[in-house]
C-alpha positions, 0 to 999 in steps of 0.5 A: 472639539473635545467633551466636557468629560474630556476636560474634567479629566485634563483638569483632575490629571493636572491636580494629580500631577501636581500633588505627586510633584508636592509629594516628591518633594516632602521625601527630600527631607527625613522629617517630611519624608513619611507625609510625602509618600502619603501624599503620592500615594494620594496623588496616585490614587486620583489619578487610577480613580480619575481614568475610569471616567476616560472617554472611550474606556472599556472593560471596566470590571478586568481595569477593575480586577487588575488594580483589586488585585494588584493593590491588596498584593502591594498592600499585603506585601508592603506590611510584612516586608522587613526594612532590610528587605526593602531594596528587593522589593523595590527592585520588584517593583521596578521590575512590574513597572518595567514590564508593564511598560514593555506590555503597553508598548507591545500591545500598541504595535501589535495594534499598528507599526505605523508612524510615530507611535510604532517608533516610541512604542519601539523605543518603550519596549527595549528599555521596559523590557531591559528593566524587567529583567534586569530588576529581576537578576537584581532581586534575585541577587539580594535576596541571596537566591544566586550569588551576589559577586559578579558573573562574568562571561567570555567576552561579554561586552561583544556579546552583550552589544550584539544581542543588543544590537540585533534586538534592536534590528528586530524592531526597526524591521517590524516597524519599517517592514510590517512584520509583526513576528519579528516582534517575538525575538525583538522583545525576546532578545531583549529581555536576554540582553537585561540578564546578561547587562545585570550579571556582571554586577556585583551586589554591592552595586545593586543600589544603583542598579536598582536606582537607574533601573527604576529611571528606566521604568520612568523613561520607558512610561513617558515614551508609552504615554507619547504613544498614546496620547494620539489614541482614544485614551490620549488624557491618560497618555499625558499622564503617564508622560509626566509620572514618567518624567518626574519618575525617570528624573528622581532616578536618575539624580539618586544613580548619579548621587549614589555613584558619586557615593562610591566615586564611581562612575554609573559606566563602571558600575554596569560595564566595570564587573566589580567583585568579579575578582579578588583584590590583588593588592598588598596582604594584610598585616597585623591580627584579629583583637577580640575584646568582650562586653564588659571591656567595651562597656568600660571603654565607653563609659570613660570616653568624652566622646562615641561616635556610632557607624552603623551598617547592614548588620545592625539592620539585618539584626534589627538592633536599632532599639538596643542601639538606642537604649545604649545611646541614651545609657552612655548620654546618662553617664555624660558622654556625648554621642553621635552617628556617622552616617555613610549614604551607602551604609544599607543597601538603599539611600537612607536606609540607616536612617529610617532605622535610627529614626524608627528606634526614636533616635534624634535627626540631630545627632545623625551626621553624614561623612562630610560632617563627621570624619574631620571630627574622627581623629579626636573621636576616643571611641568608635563603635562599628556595627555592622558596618564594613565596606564603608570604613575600609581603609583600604579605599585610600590604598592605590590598587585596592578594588575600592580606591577613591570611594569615599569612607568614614574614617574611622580607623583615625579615631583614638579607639574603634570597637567593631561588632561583627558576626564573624571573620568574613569579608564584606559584601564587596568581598574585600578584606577590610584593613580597619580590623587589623589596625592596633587601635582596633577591636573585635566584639564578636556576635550577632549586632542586636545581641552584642549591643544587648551585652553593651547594655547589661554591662553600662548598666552594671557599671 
């Protein structure tokens, strides 16, 4: 017969449960977005409140210390992190939740290698533990801190199965043999098995990465709740299995949404080393065209019709306020503007989005690829910034490293001007075909400060 406490705290989970469900889905939407993160937040908040009333719950004041500690880290770090810099911290965070999951699984087999429990708790530990560090290789990727092309190693994919697969023996021998220090190299290898799976991804996968391990995390807290809930704390298991399952879902979908965004398949993202070698096909014909301010400014001015495609570029110069200020000089001068919108522009779903929006530009001139490249060819000017993957045109070529991925094709309209630091290629290390077009042109500089010249040059016009 469960306690009255018992149930309070059943019933507070289920209100809990049901806020983060109600959260979830105001972030499917741009202009709910903001509210749905507070409403989680609020969820998550009665959840962590509502557990220290648990029955059987002890050392309260380390709980305590470990979520003082924990909440002014993440409410420190989440108010100076720069948007650009938001993918690295996900991926952090993913990573925590990872190995947290990894540490709850490892406490409770140190605690019994019996029945059921041991077996989740086993099944929790290899994907918590993958998670960690696998989000940390991320992290490290995007932060530029190790290069972001892919590392490939001799024979790989037998390496990395047998390091698997012997982790794994590990920890079906713990629990059917009783041996708990076969636990130290089970949770060891593991961890060795989620650098060596991340290595051989290149950065212009670590989107989905970071996505697919953030449902990995969920998994693995879903799997650790089940082991729980037959322990003393069995309301905050239920808990976990449901934020688990909602969490490991949201993941999942958004990897598969994201792939499919790239035409690619999740396998080829984690098995496929993308970027690990040069692309191979045809050279590429034609040369560089530089254009300066004033000219681009002219071009503009006289068009019927801009369409603006931002990338990563304009993110990392934080030139959404100087993109706007030009949006609203050319709409003065009567051209009609409008924003192509790739899903992988940034390095994160929606990322351009958020930016645009944060700079005051409309949701209804925002338009994703579907809505927009029928309308390209018509289009008499273009303005790239930042952008590159997503506009190469080298994706319709067969035997380019990009064949298939779906791009704004922007190359079909009557003029592209593209604002680019220098010369390189993009982050998927391919040379982007659009630049040499005859219908394109080069306006050298930093994405803030070229638009900057945009500006000063409509406004002399």
């Amino acid at each position: 017969m469960t306690s009255p406490l018992h149930d309070v705290v059943d019933a507070v989970y289920v209100v809990a449960i049901l806020v983060f469900i109600l959260g979830l889905r105001a972030m499917s939407s741009p202009t709910t977005a903001r509210q749905g993160i507070v409403t989680a937040g609020i969820a998550m908040l009665i959840a962590v409140v509502v557990t220290f009333l648990s029955p059987g719950l002890s050392n309260f004041a380390w709980i305590a210390l470990g979520v003082a500690i924990g909440g002014l880290a993440g409410f420190g770090w989440a108010r100076v992190v720069k948007m650009t810099a938001m993918p690295q911290m996900v991926a952090v965070f993913n990573g925590m939740g990872g190995g947290a999951a990894a540490a709850i699984a490892g406490v409770e087999l140190l605690g019994s290698l019996r029945g059921a429990t041991a077996d989740l708790s086993v099944a929790g530990a290899v994907i918590g533990s993958i998670s960690i560090s696998g989000s940390v290789i991320a992290f490290l990727k995007l932060q530029g801190w190790m290069p972001s092309k892919a590392i490939v190693l001799p024979a790989r994919q037998v390496v990395n199965f047998a390091v698997l697969v012997v982790a794994v023996g590990f920890g079906v021998g713990a629990v059917g043999w009783l041996r708990p220090e076969y636990l130290a190299p089970f949770f060891g290898l593991l961890v060795l098995y989620g650098v060596l799976l991340t290595l051989p991804i290149g950065g212009a996968d670590m989107p989905v990465v970071i996505s697919l391990f953030n449902a990995l995390t969920g998994i693995a807290v879903g799997l650790d709740g089940f082991a729980l809930v037959s322990g003393p704390l069995g309301d905050a298991g239920y808990a976990m299995v449901i934020a688990g399952v909602l969490v490991g879902a949201a993941g999942s979908l958004l990897t598969v949404l994201m792939a499919r965004a790239m035409n690619r398949s999740v396998g080829n993202v984690f098995f496929g080393a993308f970027g690990a070698t040069e692309d191979a096909g045809a050279a590429v014909t034609g040369s560089l065209k530089p254009i300066d301010a004033t000219d681009a400014a002219t071009l503009m001015a006289y068009a019927n019709e801009v369409v603006i495609a931002p990338g990563y570029g304009m993110a990392v110069a934080q030139a959404q306020q100087k993109v706007k200020e030009l949006s609203d000089l050319l709409a003065a001068k009567g051209v009609t503007v409008k924003f192509a919108i790739h899903p992988v522009a940034g390095r994160m779903p929606g990322h351009m989005n958020v930016l645009l929006a944060e700079a005051g530009i409309s949701y209804d001139k925002l338009f994703d690829r579907d809505e927009i490249n029928a309308e390209l060819p018509s289009v008499d000017v273009v303005l790239v910034i930042g952008a590159n993957d997503v506009v190469n045109p080298a994706a319709r070529r067969k035997g380019s490293p990009l064949e298939g991925m779906p791009i704004l094709d922007v190359d079909r309209a009557k003029t592209v001007i593209v604002i680019k630091r220098g010369q390189g290629k993009g982050f998927a290390g391919i040379e982007n075909e659009l630049f040499y077009g005859d219908n394109c042109r080069m306006l050298y500089g930093d994405a803030q400060a070229a638009v900057g010249q945009l500006v000063t040059a409509l406004k002399q016009s």
